[in-house]
C-alpha positions as CSV (number, residue, x, y, z in Angstrom):
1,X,141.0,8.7,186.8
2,X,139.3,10.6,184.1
3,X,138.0,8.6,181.2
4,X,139.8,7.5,177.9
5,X,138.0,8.7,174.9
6,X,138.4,6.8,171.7
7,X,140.4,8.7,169.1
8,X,138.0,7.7,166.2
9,X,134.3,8.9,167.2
10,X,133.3,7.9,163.5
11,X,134.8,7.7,160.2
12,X,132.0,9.7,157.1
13,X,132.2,6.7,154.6
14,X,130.6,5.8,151.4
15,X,128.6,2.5,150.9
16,X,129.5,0.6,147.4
17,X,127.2,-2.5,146.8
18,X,127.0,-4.9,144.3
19,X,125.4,-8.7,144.1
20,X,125.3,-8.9,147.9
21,X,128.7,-8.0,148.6
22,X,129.7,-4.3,150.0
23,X,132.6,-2.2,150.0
24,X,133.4,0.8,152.7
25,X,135.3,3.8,151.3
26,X,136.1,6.6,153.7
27,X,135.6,10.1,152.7
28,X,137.1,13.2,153.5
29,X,135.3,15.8,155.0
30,X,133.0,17.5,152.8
31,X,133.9,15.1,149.7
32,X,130.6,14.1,148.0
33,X,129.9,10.4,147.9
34,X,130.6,8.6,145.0
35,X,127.6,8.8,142.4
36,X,125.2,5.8,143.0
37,X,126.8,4.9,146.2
38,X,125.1,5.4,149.9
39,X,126.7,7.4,152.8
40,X,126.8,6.4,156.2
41,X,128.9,6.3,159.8
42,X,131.3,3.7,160.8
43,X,131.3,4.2,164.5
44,X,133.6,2.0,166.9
45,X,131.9,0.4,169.7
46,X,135.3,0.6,171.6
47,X,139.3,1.7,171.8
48,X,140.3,-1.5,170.1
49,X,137.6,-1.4,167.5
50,X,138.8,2.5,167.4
51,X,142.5,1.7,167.0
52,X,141.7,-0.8,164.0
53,X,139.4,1.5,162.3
54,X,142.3,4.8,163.1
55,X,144.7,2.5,161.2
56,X,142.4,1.4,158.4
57,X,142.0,5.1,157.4
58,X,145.6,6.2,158.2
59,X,145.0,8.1,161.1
């Protein structure tokens, strides 16, 4: 049986901080980041974390 690949491989998202809390806003691709906000990828570490983060951004 051939492998399962996880439909989210990462999600582009943009890192919003403030007083030691953060915030995760997913971005479309090629939208610029929000100004004074960081970029990054949210990668799942498996199909369940995957599925969650799928629904989270409406995929």
């Amino acid at each position: 049986m051939a492998p399962r690949v996880a439909l989210v491989v990462a999600v582009r998202v943009a890192v919003v901080g403030r007083e030691g809390e953060i915030r995760v806003v997913p971005l479309a691709p090629g939208q610029a980041p929000p100004p004074g906000t960081a970029t990054a990828l949210l990668v799942p570490t498996g199909d369940e974390d995957a599925a969650v983060i799928g629904r989270l951004v409406g995929l």
